[in-house]
mmCIF file of the N, C-alpha and C atoms, coordinates in Angstrom:
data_MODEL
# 
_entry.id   MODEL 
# 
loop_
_atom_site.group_PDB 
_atom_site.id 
_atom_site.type_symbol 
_atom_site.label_atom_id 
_atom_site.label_alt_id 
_atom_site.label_comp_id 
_atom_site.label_asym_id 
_atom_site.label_entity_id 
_atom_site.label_seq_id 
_atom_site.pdbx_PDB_ins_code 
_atom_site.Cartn_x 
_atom_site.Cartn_y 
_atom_site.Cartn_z 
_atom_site.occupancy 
_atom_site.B_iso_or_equiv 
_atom_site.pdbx_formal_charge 
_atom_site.auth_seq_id 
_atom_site.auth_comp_id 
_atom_site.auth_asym_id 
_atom_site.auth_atom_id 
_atom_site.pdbx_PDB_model_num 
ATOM 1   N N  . UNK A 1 1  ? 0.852   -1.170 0.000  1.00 0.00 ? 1  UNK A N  1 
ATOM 2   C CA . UNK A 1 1  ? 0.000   0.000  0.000  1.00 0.00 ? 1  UNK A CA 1 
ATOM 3   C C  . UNK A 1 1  ? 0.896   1.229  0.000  1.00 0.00 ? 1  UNK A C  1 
ATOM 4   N N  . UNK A 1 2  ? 0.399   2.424  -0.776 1.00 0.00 ? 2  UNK A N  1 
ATOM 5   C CA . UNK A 1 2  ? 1.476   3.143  -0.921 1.00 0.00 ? 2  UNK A CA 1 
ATOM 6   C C  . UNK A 1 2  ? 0.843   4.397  -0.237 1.00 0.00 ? 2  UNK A C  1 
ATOM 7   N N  . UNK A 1 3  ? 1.564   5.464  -0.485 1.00 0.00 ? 3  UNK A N  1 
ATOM 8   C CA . UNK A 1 3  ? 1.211   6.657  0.385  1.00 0.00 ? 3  UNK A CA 1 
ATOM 9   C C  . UNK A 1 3  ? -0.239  7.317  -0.055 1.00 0.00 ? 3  UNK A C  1 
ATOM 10  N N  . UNK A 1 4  ? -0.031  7.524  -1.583 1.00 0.00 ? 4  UNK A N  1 
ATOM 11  C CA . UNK A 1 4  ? -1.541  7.517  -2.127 1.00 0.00 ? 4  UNK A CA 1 
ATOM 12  C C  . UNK A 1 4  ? -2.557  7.194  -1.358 1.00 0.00 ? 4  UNK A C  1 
ATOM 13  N N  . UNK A 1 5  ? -2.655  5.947  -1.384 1.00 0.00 ? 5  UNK A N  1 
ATOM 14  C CA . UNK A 1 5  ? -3.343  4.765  -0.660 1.00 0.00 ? 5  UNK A CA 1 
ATOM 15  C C  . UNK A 1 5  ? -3.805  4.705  0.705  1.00 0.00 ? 5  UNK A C  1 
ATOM 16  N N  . UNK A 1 6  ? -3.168  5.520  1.486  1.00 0.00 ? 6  UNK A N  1 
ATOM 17  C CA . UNK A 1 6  ? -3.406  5.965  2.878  1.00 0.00 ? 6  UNK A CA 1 
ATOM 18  C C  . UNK A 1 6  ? -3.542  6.532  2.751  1.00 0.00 ? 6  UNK A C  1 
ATOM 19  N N  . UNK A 1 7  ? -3.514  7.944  1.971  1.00 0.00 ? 7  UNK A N  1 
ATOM 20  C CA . UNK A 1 7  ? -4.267  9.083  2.543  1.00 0.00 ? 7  UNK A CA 1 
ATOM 21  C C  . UNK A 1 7  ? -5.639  8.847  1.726  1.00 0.00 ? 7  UNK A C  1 
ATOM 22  N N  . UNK A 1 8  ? -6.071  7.978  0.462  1.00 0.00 ? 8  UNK A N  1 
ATOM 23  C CA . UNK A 1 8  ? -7.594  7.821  0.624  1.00 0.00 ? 8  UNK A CA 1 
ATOM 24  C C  . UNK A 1 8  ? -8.177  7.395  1.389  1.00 0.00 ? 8  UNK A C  1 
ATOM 25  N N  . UNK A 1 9  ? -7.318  6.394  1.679  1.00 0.00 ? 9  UNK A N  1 
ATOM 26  C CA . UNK A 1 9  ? -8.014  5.449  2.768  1.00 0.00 ? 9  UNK A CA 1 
ATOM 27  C C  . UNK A 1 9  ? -8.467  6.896  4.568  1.00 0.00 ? 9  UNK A C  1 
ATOM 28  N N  . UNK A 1 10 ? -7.429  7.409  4.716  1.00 0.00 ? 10 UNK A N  1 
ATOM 29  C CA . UNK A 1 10 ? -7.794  8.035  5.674  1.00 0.00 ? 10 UNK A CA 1 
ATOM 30  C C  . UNK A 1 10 ? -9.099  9.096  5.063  1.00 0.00 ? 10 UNK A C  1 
ATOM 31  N N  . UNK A 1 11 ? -8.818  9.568  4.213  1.00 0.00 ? 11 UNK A N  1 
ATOM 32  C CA . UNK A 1 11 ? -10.067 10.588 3.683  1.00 0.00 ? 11 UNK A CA 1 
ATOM 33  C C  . UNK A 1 11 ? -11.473 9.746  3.716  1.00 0.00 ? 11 UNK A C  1 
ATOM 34  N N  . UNK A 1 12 ? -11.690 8.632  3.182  1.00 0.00 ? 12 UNK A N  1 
ATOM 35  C CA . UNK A 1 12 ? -12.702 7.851  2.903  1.00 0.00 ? 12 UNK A CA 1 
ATOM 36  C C  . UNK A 1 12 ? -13.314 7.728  4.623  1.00 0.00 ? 12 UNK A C  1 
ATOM 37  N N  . UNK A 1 13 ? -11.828 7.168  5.390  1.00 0.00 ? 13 UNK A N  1 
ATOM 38  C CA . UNK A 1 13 ? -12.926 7.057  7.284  1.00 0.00 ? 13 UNK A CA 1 
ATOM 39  C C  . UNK A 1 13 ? -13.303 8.274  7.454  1.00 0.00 ? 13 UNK A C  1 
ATOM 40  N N  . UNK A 1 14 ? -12.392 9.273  7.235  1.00 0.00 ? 14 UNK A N  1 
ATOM 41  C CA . UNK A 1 14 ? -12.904 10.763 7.984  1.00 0.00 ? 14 UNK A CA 1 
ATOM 42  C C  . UNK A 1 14 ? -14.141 11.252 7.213  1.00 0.00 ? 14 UNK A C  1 
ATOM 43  N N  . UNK A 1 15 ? -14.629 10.649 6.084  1.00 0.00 ? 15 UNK A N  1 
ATOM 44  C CA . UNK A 1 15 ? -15.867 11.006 5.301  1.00 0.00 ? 15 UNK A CA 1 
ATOM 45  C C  . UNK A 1 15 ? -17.144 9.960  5.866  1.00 0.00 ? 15 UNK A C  1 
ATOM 46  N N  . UNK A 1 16 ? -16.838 9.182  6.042  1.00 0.00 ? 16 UNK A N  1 
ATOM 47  C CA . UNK A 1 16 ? -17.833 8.085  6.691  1.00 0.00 ? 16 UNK A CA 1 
ATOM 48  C C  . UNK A 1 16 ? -18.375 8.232  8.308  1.00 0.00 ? 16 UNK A C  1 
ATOM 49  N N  . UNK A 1 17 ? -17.280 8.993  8.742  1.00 0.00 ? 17 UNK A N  1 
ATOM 50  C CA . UNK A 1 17 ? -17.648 9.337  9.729  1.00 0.00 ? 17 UNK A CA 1 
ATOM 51  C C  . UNK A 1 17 ? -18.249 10.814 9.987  1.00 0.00 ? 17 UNK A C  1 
ATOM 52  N N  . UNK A 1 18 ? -18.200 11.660 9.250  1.00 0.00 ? 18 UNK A N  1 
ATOM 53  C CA . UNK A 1 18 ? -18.656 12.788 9.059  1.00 0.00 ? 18 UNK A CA 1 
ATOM 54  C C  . UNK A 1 18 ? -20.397 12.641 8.676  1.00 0.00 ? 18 UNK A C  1 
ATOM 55  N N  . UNK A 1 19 ? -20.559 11.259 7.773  1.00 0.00 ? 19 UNK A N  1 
ATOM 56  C CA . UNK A 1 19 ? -22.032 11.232 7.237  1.00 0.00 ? 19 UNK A CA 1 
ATOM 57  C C  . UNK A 1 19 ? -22.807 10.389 8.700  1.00 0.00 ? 19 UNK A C  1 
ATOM 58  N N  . UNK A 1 20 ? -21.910 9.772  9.463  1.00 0.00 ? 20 UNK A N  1 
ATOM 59  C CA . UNK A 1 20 ? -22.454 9.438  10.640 1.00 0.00 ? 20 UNK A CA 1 
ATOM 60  C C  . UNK A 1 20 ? -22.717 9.963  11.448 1.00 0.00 ? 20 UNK A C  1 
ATOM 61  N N  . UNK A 1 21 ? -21.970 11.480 11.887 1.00 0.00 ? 21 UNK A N  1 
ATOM 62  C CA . UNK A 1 21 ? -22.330 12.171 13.028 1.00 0.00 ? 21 UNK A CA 1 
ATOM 63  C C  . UNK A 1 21 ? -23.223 13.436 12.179 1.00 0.00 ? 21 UNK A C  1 
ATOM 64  N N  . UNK A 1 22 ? -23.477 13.338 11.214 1.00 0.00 ? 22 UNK A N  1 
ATOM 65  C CA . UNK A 1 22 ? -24.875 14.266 10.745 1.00 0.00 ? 22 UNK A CA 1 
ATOM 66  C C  . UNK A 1 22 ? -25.981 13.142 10.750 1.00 0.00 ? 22 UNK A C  1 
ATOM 67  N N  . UNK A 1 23 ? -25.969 12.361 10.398 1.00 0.00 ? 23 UNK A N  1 
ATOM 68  C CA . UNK A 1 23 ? -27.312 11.498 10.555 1.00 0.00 ? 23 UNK A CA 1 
ATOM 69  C C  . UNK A 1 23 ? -28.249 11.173 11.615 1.00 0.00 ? 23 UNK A C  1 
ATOM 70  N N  . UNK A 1 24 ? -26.906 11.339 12.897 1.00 0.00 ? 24 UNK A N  1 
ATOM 71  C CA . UNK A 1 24 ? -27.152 10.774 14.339 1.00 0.00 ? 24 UNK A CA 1 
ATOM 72  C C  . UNK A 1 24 ? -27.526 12.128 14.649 1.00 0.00 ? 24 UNK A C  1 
ATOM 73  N N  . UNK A 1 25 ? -27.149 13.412 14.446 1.00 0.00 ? 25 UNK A N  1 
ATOM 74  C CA . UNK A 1 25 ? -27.160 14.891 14.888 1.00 0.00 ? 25 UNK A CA 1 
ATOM 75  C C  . UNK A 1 25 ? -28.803 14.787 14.218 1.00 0.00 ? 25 UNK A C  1 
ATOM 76  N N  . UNK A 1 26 ? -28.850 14.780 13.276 1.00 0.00 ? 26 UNK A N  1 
ATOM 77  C CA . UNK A 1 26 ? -30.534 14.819 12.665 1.00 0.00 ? 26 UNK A CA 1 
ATOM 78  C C  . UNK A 1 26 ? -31.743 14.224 13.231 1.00 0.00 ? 26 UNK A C  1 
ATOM 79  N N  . UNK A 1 27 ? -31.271 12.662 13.452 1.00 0.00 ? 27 UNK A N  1 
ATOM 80  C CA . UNK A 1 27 ? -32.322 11.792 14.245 1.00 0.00 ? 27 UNK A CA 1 
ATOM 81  C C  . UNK A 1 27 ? -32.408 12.468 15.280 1.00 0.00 ? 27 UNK A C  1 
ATOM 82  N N  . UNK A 1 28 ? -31.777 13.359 15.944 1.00 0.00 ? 28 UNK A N  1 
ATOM 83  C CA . UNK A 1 28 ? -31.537 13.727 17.263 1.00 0.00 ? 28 UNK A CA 1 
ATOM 84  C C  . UNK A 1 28 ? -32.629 15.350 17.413 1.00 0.00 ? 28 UNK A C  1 
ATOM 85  N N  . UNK A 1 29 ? -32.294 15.653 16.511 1.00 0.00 ? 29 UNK A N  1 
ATOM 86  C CA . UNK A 1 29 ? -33.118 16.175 16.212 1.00 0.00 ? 29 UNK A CA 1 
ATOM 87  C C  . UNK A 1 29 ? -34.839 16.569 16.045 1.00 0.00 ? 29 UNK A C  1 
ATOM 88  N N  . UNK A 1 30 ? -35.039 15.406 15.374 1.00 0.00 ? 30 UNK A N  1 
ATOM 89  C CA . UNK A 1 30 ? -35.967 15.126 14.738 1.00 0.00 ? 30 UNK A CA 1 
ATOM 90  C C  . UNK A 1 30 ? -36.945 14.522 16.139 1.00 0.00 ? 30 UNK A C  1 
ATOM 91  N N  . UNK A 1 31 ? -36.040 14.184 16.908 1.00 0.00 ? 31 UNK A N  1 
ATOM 92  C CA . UNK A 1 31 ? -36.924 13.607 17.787 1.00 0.00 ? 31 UNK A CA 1 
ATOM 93  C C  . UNK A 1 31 ? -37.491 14.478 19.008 1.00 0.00 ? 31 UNK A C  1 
ATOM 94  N N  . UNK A 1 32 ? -36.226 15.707 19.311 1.00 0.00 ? 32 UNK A N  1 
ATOM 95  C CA . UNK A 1 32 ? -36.523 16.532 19.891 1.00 0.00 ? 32 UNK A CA 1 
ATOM 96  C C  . UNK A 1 32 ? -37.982 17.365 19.247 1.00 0.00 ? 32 UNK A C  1 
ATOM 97  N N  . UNK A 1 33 ? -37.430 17.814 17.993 1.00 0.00 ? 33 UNK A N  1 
ATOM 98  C CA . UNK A 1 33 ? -38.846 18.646 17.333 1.00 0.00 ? 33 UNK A CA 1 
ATOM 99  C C  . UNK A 1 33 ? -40.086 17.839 17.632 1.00 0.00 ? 33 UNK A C  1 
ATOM 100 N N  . UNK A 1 34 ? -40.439 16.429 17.280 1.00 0.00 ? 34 UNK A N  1 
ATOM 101 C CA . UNK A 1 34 ? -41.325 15.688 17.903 1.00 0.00 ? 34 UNK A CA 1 
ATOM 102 C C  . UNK A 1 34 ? -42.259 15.798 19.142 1.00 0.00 ? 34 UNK A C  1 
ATOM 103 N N  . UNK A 1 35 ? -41.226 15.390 20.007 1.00 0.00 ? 35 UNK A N  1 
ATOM 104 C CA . UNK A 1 35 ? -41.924 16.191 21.338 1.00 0.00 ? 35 UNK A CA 1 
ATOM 105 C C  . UNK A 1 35 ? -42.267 17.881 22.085 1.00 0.00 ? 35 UNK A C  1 
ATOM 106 N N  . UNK A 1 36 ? -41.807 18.416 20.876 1.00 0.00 ? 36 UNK A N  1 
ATOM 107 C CA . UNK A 1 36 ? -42.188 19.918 21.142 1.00 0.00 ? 36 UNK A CA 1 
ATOM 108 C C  . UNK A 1 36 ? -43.365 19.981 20.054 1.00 0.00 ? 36 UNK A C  1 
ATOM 109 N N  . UNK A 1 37 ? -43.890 19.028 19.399 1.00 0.00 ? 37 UNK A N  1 
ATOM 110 C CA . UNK A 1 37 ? -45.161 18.937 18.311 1.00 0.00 ? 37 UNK A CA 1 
ATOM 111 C C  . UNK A 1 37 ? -46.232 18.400 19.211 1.00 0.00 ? 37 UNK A C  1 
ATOM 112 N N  . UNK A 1 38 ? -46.000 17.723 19.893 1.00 0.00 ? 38 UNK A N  1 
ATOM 113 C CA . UNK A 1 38 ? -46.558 16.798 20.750 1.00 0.00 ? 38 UNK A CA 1 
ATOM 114 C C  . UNK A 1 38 ? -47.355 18.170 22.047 1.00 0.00 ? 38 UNK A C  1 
ATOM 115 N N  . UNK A 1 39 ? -46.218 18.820 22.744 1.00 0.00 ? 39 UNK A N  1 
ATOM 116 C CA . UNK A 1 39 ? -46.565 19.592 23.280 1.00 0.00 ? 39 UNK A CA 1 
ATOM 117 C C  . UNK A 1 39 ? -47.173 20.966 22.567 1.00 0.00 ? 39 UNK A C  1 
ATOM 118 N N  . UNK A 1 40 ? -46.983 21.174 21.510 1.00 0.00 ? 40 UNK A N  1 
ATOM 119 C CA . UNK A 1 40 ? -48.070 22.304 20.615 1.00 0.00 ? 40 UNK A CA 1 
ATOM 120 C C  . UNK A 1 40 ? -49.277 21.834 20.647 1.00 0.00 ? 40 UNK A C  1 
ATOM 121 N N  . UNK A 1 41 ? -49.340 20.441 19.921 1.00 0.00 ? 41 UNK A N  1 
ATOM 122 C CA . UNK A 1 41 ? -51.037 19.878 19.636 1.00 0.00 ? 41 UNK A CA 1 
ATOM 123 C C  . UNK A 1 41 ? -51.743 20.076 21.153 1.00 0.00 ? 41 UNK A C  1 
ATOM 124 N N  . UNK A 1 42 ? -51.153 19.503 22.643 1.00 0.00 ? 42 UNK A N  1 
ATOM 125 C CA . UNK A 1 42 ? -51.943 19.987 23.378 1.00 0.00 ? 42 UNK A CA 1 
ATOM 126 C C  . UNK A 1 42 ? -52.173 21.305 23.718 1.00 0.00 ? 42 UNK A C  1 
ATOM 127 N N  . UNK A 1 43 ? -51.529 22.738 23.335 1.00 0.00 ? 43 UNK A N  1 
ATOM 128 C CA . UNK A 1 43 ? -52.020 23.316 23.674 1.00 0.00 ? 43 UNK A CA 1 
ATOM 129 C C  . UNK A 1 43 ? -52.843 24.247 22.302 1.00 0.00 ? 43 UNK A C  1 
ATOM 130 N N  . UNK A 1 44 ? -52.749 23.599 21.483 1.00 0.00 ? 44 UNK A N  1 
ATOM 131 C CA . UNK A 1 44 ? -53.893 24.013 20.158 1.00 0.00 ? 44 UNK A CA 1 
ATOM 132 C C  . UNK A 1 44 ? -54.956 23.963 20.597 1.00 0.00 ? 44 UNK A C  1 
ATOM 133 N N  . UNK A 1 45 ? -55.105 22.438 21.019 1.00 0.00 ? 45 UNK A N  1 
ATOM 134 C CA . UNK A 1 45 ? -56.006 21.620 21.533 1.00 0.00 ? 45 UNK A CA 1 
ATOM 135 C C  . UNK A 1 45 ? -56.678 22.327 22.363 1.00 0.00 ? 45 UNK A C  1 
ATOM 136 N N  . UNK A 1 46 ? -56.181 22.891 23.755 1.00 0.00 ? 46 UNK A N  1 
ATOM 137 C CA . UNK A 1 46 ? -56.919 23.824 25.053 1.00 0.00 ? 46 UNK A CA 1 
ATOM 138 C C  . UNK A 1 46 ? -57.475 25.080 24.387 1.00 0.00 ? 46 UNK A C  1 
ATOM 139 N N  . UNK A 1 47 ? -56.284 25.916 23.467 1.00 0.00 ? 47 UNK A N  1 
ATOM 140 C CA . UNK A 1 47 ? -56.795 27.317 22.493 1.00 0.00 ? 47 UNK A CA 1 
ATOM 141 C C  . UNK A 1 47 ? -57.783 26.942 22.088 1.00 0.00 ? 47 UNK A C  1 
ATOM 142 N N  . UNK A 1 48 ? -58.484 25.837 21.189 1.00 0.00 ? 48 UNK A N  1 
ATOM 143 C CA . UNK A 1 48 ? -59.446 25.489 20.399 1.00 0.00 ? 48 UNK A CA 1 
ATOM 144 C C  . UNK A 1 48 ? -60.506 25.637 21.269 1.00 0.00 ? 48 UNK A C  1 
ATOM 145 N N  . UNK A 1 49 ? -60.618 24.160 22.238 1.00 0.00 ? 49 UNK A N  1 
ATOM 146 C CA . UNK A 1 49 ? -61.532 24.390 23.283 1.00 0.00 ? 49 UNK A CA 1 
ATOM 147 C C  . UNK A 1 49 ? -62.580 25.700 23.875 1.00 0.00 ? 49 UNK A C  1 
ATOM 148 N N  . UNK A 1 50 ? -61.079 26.274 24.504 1.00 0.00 ? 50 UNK A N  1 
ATOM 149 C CA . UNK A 1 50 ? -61.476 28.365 24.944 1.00 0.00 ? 50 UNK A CA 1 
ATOM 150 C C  . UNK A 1 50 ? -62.311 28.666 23.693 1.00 0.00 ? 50 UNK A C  1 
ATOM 151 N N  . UNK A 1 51 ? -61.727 28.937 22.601 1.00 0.00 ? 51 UNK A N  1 
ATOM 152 C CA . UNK A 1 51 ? -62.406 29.243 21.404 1.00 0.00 ? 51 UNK A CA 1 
ATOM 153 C C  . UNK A 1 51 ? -64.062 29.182 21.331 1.00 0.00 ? 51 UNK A C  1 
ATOM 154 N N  . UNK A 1 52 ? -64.213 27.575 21.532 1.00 0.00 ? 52 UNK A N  1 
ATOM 155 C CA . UNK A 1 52 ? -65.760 27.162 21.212 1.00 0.00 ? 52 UNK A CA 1 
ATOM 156 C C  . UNK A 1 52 ? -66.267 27.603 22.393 1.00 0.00 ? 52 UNK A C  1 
ATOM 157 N N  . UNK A 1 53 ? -65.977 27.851 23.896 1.00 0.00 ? 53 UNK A N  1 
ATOM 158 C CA . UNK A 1 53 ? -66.171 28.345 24.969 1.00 0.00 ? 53 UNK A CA 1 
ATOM 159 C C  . UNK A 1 53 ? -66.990 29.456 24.756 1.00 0.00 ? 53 UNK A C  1 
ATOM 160 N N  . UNK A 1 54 ? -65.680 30.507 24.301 1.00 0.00 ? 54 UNK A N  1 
ATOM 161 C CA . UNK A 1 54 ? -66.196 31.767 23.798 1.00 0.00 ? 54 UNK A CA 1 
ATOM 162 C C  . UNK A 1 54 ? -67.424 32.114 22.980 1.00 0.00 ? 54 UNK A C  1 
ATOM 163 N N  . UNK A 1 55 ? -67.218 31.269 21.912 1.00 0.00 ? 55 UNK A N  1 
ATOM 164 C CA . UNK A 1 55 ? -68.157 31.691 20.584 1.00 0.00 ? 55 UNK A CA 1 
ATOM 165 C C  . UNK A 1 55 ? -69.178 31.084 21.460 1.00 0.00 ? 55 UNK A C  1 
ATOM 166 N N  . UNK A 1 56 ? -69.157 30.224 22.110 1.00 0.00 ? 56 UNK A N  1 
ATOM 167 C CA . UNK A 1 56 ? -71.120 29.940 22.640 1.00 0.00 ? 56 UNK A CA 1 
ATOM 168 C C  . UNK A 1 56 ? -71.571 31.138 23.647 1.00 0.00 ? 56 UNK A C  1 
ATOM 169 N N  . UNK A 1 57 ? -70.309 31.889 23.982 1.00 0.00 ? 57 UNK A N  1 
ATOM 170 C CA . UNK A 1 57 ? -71.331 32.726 25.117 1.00 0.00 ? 57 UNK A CA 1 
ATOM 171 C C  . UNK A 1 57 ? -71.635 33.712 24.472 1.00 0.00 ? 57 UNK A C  1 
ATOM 172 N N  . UNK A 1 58 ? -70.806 34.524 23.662 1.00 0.00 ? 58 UNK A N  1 
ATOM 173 C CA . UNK A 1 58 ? -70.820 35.350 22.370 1.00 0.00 ? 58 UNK A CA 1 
ATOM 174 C C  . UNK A 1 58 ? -72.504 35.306 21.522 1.00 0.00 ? 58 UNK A C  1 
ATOM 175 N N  . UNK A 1 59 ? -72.732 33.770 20.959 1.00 0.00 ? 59 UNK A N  1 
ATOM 176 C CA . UNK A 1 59 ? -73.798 33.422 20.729 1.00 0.00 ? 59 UNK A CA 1 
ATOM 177 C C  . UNK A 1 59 ? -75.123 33.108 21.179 1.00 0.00 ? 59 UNK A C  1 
ATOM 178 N N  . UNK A 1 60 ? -74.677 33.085 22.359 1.00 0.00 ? 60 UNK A N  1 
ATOM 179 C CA . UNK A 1 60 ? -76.075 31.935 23.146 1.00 0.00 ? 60 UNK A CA 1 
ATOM 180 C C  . UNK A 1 60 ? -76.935 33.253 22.763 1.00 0.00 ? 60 UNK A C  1 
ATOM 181 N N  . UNK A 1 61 ? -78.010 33.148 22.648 1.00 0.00 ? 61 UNK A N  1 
ATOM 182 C CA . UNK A 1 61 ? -79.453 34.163 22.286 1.00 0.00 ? 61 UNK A CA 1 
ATOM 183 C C  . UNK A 1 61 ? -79.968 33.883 24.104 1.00 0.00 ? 61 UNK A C  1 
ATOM 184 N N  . UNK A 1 62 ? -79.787 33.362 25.083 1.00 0.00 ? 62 UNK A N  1 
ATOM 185 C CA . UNK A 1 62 ? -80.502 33.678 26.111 1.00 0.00 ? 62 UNK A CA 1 
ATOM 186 C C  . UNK A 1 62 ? -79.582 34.821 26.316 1.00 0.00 ? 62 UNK A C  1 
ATOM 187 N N  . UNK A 1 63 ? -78.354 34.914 26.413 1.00 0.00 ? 63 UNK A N  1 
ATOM 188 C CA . UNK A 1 63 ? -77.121 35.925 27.166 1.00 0.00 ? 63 UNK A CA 1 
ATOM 189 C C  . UNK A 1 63 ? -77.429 37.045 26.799 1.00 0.00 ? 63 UNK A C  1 
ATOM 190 N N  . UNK A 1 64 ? -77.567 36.882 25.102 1.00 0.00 ? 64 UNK A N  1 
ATOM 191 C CA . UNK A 1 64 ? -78.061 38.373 24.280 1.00 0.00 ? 64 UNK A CA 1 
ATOM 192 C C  . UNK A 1 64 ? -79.273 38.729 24.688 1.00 0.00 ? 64 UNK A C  1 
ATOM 193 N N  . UNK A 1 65 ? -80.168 37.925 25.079 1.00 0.00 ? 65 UNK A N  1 
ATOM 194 C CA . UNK A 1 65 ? -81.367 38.257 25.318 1.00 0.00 ? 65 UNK A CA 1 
ATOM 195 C C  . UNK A 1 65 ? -81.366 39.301 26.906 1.00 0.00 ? 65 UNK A C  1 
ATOM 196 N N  . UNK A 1 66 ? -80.924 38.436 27.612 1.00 0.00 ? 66 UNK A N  1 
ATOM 197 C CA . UNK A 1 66 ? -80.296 39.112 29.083 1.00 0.00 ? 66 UNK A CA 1 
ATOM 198 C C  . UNK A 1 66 ? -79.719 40.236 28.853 1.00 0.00 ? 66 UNK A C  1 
ATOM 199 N N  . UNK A 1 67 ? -78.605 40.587 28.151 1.00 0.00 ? 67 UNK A N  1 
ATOM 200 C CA . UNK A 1 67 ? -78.074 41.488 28.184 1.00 0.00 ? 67 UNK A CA 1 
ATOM 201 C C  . UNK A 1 67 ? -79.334 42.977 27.561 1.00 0.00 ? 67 UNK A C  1 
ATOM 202 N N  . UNK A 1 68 ? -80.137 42.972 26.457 1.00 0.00 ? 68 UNK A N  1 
ATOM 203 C CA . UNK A 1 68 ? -80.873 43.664 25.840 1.00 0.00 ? 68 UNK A CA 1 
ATOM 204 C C  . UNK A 1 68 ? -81.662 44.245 27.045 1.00 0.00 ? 68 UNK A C  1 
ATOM 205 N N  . UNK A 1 69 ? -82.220 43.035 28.048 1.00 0.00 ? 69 UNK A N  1 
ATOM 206 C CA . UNK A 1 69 ? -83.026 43.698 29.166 1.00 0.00 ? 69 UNK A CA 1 
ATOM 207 C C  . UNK A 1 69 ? -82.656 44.176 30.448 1.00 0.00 ? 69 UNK A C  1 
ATOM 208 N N  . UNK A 1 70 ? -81.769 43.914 30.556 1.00 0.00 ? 70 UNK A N  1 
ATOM 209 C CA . UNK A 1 70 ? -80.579 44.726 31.274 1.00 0.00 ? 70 UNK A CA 1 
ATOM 210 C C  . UNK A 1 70 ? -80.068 45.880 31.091 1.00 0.00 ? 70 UNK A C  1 
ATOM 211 N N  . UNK A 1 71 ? -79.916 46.118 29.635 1.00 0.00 ? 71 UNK A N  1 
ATOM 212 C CA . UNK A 1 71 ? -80.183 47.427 29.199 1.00 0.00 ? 71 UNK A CA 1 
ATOM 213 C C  . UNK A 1 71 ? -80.677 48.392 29.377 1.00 0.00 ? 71 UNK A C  1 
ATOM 214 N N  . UNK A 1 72 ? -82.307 47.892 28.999 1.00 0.00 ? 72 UNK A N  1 
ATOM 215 C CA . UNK A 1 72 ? -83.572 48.486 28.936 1.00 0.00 ? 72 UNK A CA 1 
ATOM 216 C C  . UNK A 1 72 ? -83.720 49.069 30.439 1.00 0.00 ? 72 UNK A C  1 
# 
């Protein structure tokens, strides 16, 4: 094996290992973002809820109705 020959050979590990510690850095990743998706959907989930909360009191026709004679 000649000198050539070792330094591909060394280029080729230091490249193999370079596509390994981005792959592992990514999964790593990927899994973190996961559980911060996980924790969004529940609180979409509660926002949504409040939401329909709101719009029924907003709506209810007894509340409006109350409120008109309360007015008066």
């Amino acid at each position: 094996m000649g000198v050539f020959d070792m330094i591909a050979f060394v280029v080729l590990i230091v490249m193999i290992s370079v596509v390994i510690m981005v792959s592992v850095n990514a999964r790593s990743k990927n899994l973190q973002t996961r559980g911060a998706g996980a924790d969004a959907d529940k609180r979409i989930k509660a926002l949504e809820e409040r939401v329909r909360v709101l719009e029924k009191l907003a709506t209810d026709r007894s509340a409006r109705l109350r409120e008109e004679i309360d007015s008066l």
